[in-house]
C-alpha positions as CSV (number, residue, x, y, z in Angstrom):
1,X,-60.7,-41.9,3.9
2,X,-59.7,-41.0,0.0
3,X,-61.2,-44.2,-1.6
4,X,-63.7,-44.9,-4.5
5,X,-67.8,-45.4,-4.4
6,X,-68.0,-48.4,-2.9
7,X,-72.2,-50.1,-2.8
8,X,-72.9,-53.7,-1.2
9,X,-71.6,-57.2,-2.6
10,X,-75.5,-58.7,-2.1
11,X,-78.9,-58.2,-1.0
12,X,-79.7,-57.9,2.5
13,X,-82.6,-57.8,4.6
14,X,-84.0,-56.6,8.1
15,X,-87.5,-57.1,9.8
16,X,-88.3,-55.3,13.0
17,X,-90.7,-52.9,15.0
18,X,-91.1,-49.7,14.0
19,X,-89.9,-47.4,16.9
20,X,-92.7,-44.8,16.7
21,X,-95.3,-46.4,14.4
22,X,-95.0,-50.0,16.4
23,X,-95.4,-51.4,12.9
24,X,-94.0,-54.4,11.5
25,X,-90.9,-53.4,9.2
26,X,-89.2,-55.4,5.9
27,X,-86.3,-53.6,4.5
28,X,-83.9,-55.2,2.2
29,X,-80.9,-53.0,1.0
30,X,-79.5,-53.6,-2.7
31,X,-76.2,-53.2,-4.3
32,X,-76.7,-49.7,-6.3
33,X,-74.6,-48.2,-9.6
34,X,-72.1,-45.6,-9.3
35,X,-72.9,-42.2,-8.6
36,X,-76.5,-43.1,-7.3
37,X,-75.9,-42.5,-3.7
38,X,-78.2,-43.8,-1.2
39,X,-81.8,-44.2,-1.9
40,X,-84.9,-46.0,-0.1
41,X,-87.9,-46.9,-2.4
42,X,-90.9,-46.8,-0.6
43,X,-94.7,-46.4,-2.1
44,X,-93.2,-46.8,-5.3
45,X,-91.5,-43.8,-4.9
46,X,-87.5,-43.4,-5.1
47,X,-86.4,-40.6,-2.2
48,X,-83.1,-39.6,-2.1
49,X,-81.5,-39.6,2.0
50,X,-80.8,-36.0,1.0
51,X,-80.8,-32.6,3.4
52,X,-82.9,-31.4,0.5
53,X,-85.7,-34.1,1.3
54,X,-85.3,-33.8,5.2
55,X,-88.0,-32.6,7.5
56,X,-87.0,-30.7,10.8
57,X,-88.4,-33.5,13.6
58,X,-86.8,-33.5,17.3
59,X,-87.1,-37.2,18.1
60,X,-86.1,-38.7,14.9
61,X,-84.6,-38.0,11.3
62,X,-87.4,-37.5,8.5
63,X,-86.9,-37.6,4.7
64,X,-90.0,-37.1,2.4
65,X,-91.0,-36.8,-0.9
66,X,-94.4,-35.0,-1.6
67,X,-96.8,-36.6,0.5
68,X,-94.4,-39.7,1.1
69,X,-92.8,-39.7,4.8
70,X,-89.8,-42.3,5.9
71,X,-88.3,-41.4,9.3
72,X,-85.8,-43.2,11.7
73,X,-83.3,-43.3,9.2
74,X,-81.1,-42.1,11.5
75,X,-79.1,-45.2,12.7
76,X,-78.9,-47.2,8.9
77,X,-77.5,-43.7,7.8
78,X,-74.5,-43.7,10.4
79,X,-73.7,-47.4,9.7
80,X,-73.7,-46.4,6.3
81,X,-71.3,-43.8,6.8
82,X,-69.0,-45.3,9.4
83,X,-68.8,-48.4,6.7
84,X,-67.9,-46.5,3.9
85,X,-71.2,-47.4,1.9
86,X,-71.5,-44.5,-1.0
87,X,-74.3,-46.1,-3.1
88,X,-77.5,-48.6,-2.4
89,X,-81.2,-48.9,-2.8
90,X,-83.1,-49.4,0.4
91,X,-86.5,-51.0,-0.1
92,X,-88.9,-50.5,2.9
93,X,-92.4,-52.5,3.5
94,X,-93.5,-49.5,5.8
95,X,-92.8,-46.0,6.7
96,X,-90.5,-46.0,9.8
97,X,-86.6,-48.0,9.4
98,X,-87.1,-50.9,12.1
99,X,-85.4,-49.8,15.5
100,X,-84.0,-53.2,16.0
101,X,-82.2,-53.0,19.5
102,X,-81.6,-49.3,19.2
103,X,-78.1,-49.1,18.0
104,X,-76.4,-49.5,14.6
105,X,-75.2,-52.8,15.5
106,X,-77.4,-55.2,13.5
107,X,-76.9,-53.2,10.4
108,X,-73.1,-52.7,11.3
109,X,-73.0,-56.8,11.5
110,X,-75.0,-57.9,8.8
111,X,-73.5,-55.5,6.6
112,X,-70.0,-56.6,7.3
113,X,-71.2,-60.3,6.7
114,X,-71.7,-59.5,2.9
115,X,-69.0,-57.9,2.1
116,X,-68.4,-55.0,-0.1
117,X,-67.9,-54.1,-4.0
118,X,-65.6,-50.8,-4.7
119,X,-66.9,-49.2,-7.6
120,X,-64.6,-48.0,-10.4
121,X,-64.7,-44.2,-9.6
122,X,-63.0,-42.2,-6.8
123,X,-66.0,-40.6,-4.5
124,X,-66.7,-37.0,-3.7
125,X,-65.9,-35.0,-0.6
126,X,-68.0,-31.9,0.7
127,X,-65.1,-29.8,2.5
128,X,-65.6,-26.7,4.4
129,X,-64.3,-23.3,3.5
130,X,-66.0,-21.6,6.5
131,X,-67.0,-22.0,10.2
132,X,-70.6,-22.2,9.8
133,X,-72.9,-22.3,13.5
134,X,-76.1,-22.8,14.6
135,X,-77.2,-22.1,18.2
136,X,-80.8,-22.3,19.8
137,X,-80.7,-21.3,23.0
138,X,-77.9,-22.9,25.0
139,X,-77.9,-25.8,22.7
140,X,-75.2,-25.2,19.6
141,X,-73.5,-27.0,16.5
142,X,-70.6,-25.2,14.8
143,X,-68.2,-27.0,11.8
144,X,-65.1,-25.3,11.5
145,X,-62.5,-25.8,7.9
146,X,-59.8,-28.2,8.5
147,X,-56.5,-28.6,6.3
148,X,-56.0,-32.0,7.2
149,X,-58.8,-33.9,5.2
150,X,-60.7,-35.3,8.2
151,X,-64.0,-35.3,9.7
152,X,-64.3,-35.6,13.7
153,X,-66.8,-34.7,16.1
154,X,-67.0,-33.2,19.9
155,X,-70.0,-33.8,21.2
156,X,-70.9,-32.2,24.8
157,X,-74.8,-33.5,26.7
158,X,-75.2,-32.3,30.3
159,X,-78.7,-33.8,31.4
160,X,-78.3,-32.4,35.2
161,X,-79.8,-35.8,36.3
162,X,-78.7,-38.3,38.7
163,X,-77.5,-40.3,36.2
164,X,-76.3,-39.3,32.5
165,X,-75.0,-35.6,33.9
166,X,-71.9,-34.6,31.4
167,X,-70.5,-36.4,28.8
168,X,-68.2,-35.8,26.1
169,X,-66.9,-37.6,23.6
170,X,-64.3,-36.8,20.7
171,X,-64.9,-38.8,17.5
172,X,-62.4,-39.2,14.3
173,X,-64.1,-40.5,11.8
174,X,-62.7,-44.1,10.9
175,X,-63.8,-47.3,11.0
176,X,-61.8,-48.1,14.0
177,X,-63.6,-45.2,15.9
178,X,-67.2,-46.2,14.6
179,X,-66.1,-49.2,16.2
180,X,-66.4,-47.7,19.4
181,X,-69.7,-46.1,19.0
182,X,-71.9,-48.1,16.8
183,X,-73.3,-50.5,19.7
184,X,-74.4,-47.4,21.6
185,X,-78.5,-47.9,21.5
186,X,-81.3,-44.9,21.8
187,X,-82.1,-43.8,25.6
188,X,-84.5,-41.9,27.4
189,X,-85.6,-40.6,30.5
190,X,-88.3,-42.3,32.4
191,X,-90.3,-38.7,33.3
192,X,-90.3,-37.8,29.5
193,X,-92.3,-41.2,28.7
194,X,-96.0,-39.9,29.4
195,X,-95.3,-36.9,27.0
196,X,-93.6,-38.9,24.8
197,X,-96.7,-41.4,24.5
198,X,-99.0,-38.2,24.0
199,X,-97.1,-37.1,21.2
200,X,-98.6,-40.5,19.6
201,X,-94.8,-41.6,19.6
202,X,-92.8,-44.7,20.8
203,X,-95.4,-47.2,19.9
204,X,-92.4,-49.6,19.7
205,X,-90.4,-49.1,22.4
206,X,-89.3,-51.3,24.9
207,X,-86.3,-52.0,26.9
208,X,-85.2,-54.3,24.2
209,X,-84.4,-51.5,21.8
210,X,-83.8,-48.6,24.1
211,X,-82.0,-47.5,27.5
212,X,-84.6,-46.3,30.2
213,X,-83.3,-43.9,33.1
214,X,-85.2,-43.5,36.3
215,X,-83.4,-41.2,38.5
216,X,-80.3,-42.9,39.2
217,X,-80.7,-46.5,37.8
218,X,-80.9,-47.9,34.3
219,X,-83.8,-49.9,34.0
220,X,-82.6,-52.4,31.6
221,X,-81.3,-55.7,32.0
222,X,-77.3,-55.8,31.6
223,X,-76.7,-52.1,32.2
224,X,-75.0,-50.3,29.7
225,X,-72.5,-51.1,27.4
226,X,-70.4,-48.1,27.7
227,X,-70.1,-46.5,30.8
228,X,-71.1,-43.1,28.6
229,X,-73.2,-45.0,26.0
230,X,-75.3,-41.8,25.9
231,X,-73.0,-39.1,24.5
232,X,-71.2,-42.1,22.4
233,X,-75.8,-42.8,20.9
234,X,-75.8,-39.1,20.3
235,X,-72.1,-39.1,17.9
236,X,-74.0,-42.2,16.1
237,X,-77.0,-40.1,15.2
238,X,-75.1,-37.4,14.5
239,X,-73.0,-38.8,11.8
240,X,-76.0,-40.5,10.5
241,X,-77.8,-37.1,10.2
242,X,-75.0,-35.2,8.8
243,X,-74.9,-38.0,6.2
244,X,-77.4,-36.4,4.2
245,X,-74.7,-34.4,3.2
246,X,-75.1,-36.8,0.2
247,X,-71.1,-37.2,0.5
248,X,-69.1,-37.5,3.5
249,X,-68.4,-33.9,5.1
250,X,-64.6,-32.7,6.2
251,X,-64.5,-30.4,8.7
252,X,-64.7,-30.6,12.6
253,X,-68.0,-30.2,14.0
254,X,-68.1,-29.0,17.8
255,X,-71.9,-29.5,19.2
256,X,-73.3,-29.2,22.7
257,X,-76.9,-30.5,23.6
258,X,-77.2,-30.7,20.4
259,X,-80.2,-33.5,18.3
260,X,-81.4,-34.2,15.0
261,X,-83.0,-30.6,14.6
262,X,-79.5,-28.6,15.2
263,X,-77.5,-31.4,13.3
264,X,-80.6,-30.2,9.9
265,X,-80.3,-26.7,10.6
266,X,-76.4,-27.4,10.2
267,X,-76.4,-29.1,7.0
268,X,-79.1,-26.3,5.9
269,X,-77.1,-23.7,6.5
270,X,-74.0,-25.2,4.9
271,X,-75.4,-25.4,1.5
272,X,-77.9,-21.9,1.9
273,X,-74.3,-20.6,0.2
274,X,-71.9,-22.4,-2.1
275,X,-69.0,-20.2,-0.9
276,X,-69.2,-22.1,2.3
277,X,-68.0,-25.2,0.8
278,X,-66.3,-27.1,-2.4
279,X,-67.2,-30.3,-3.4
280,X,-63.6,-32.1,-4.3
């Protein structure tokens, strides 16, 4: 995991439907200088994919800067992280990152395709000093110190349905284990739809970019890919959330029922205090 900044070898660009918006969306991410981190320009405004820019949202991941709102970045950011990617420029027609089929794969691929440039300087790590938690209820996210340099994840969801029920899944981070998550597309439940489409949301979706439970059947064509491609979606927006970080996070984060607003409130409360941490 010890490596130097590494940015893109070449432009690359994406066109897709805005999840939420239903909006046409061009992004094209550029190779970026050392020590930039990642950055999307949009409205001819540069906004950092910061915690310090993030908005608390429940369906999605938000970063703004004054009156300037991106959101969905949720699934660029993981592929981002599980590829190692410390600095780019991400330029975006509109104000939503395209869904594409609901996963990080397309990014993941296309990506890959390019290739890489490692930068001349070693990258930073933000590692824990102290367990910090953050409960709501029943639903919790806790990151405990660890002495061994690493960064994994243990995510719990118990949906008491018919069909999702319990899943867990342990992640260490690696690009051999974001192998086995980052085809794992967005899901819902059928009976949360009509609330969902009140809320003005999910103008773009469709069973082409997301997994659709009724009861105790999957309404898509082919099934899933993994037999618990729900808890592996949630580890992939959870690393891409916890990504705002700004550098890549060592510690081992337990959650349970956990989303984009506990994985925020986390990263919050991780850097309310520099004693809880030490950038190295």
């Amino acid at each position: 995991m010890f490596s130097n900044q590494k940015t893109i070898l070449k432009e690359v660009s994406f066109s897709g439907i805005g999840l939420h918006s239903g909006e046409l969306v061009n992004i094209t991410l550029l190779p970026d200088d050392i020590d930039t981190g990642i950055n999307f320009f949009y409205k001819k405004k540069k906004i950092k994919a910061s915690w310090k820019n993030a908005e608390i949202s429940q369906l999605c991941t938000k970063i703004k800067k004054d009156n300037v709102y991106l959101s969905t970045i949720e699934h660029l950011m993981s592929a981002l992280c599980g590829l190692g990617v410390t600095n780019l420029l991400i330029k975006i027609s509109s104000g939503e990152v395209p869904i594409l089929d609901g996963s990080a794969k397309d990014f993941v691929n296309n990506i890959l395709k390019i290739g890489f440039k490692e930068q001349k300087k070693k990258r930073k790590f933000i590692k824990l000093k102290k367990t910090i938690t953050f409960e709501d209820k029943k639903k919790f996210i806790k990151i405990v110190p660890t002495n061994e340099n690493k960064f994994t994840i243990d995510y719990t969801i118990d949906y008491k349905d018919e069909l999702i029920k319990k899943q867990q899944f342990l992640y260490n981070h690696s690009y051999e284990d974001y192998k086995k998550i980052y085809l794992a597309r967005t899901f819902c439940l059928q009976q949360d739809l009509e609330k969902i489409f009140a809320m003005g949301l999910a103008k773009g979706g469709s069973l082409e970019n997301a997994i659709v439970v009724s009861g105790n059947k999957i309404l898509n064509q082919g099934g899933l890919r993994y037999k618990d491609e729900f808890v592996r979606h949630k580890v992939l927006d959870c690393i891409g959330d916890l990504y705002l970080s700004e550098h890549q996070i060592l510690g081992e984060v337990t959650t349970s029922g956990g989303g984009h607003e506990l994985n925020l409130m986390l990263l919050k409360k991780i850097f309310e205090d520099k004693d809880n941490f030490d950038v190295i």
